[in-house]
DRENDO-1510 file (C-alpha; in Angstrom, 1 decimal, always signed):
<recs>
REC; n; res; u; v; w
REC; 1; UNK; +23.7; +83.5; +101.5 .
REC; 2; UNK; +23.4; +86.0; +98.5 .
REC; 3; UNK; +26.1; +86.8; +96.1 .
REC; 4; UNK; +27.7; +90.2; +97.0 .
REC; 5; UNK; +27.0; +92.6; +94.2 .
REC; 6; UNK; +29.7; +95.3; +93.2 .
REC; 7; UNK; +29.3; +98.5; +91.9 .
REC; 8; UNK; +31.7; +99.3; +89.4 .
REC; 9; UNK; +30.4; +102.5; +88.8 .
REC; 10; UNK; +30.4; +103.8; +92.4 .
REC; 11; UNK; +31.3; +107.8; +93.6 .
REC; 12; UNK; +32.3; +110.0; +96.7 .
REC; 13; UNK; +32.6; +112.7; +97.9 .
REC; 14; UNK; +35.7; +113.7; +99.8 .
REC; 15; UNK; +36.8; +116.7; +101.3 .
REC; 16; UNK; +39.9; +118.6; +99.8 .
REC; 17; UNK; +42.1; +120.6; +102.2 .
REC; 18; UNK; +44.2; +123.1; +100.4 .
REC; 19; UNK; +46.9; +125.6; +101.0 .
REC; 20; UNK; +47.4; +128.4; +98.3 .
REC; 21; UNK; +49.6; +131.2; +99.2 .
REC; 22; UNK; +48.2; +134.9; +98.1 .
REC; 23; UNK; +50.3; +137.5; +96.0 .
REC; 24; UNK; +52.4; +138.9; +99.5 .
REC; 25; UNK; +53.4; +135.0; +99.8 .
REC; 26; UNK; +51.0; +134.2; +102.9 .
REC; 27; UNK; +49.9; +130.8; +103.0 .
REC; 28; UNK; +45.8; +130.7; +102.3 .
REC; 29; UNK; +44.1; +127.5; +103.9 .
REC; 30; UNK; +40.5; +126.3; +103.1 .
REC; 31; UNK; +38.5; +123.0; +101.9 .
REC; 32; UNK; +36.3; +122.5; +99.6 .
REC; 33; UNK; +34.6; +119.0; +98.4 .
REC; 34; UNK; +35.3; +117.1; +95.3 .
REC; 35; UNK; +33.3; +114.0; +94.1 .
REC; 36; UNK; +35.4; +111.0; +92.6 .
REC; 37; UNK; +34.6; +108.3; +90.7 .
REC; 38; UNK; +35.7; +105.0; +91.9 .
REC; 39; UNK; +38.2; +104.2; +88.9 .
REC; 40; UNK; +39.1; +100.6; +87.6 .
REC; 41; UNK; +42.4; +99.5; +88.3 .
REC; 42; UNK; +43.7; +99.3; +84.6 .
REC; 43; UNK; +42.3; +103.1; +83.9 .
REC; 44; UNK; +44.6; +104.8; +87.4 .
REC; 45; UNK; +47.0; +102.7; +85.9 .
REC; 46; UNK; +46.4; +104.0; +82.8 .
REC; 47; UNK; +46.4; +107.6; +84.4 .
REC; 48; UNK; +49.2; +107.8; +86.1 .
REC; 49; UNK; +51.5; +106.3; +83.4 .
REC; 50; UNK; +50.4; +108.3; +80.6 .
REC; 51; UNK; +50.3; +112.1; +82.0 .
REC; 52; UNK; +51.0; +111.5; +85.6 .
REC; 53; UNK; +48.4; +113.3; +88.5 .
REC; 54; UNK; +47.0; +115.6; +86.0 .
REC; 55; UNK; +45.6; +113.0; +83.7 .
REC; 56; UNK; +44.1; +111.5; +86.8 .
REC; 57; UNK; +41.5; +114.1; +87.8 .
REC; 58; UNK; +40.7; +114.0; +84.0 .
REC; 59; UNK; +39.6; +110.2; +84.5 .
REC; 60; UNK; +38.1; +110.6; +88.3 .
REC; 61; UNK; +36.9; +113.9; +89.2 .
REC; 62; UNK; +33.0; +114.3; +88.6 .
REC; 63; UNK; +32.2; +117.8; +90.5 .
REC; 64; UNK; +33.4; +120.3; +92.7 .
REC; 65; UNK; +31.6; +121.7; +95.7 .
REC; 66; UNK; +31.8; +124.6; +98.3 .
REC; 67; UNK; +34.2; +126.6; +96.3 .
REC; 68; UNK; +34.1; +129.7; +94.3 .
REC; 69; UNK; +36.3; +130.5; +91.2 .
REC; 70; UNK; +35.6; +133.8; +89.4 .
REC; 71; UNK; +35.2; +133.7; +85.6 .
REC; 72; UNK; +36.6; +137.1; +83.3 .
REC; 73; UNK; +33.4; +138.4; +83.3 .
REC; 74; UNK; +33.5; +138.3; +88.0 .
REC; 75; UNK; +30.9; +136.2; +88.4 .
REC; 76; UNK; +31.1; +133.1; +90.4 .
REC; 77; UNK; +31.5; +129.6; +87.5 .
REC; 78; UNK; +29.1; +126.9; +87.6 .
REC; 79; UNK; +28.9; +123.3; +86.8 .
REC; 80; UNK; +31.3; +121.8; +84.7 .
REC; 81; UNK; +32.9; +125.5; +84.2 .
REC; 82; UNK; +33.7; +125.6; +88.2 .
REC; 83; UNK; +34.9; +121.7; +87.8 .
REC; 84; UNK; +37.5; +122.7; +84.8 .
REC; 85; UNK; +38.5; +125.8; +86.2 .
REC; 86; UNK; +39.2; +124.1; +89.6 .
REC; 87; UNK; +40.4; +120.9; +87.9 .
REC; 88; UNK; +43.2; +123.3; +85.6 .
REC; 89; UNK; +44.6; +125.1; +88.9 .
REC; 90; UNK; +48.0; +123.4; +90.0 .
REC; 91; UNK; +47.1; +123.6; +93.8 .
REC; 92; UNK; +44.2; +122.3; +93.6 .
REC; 93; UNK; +44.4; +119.1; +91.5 .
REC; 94; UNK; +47.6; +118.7; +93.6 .
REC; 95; UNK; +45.0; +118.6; +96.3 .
REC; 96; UNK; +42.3; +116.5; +94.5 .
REC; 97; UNK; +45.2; +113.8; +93.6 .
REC; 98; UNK; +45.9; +113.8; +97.5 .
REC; 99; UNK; +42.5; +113.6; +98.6 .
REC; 100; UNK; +41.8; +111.0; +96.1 .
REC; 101; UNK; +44.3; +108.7; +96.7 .
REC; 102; UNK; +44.0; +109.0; +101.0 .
REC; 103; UNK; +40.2; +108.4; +100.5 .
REC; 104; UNK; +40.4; +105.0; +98.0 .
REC; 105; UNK; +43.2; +103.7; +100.8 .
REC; 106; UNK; +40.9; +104.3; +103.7 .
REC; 107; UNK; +37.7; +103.3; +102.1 .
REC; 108; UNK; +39.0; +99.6; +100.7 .
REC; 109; UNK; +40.4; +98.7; +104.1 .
REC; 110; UNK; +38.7; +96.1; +106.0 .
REC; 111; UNK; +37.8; +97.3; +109.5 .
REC; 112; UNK; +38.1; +94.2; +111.9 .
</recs>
């Protein structure tokens, strides 16, 4: 039997559910996707010691996808733009941080 060969450098893509609530106060629901690197357990520890959630997205989040984010100028961002932009919002890496963490507990359990 072959060695098994892991991937240390692996990524996903995960859905992000997210509730923002608009200037009357309504709640605002949507999802959009975020792709993740896999991180090494020494650099989440890393992350979530030094700057808590916030410094985690800065570590794990690669792109952002089926979402729009206007710039000053009204046009819809792009690239890493959109990723910062969407990265910076407090609702939304609140929702990345979730989505991170559910997704690397599901993925790494053994199905039997």
């Amino acid at each position: 039997m072959a060695n098994f060969v892991l991937n240390t450098k692996r990524t996903f893509k995960q859905p992000v559910p997210i509730v923002v609530h608009d200037e009357d106060g309504n709640e605002v629901k949507g999802e959009f996707t975020a792709e993740f690197k896999v991180l090494p357990n020494d650099r989440l520890k890393e992350a979530t010691e030094d700057n808590g959630e916030a410094r985690l997205m800065d570590l794990a989040l690669v792109a952002v996808y089926d979402i729009d984010v206007l710039g000053d100028d009204n046009k819809s961002l792009v690239g890493d733009e959109l990723t910062e932009a969407v990265k910076n919002d407090p609702s939304a890496n609140l929702a990345m941080c979730t989505a991170y963490h559910t997704a690397i507990g599901k993925k790494n359990r053994l199905k039997i």
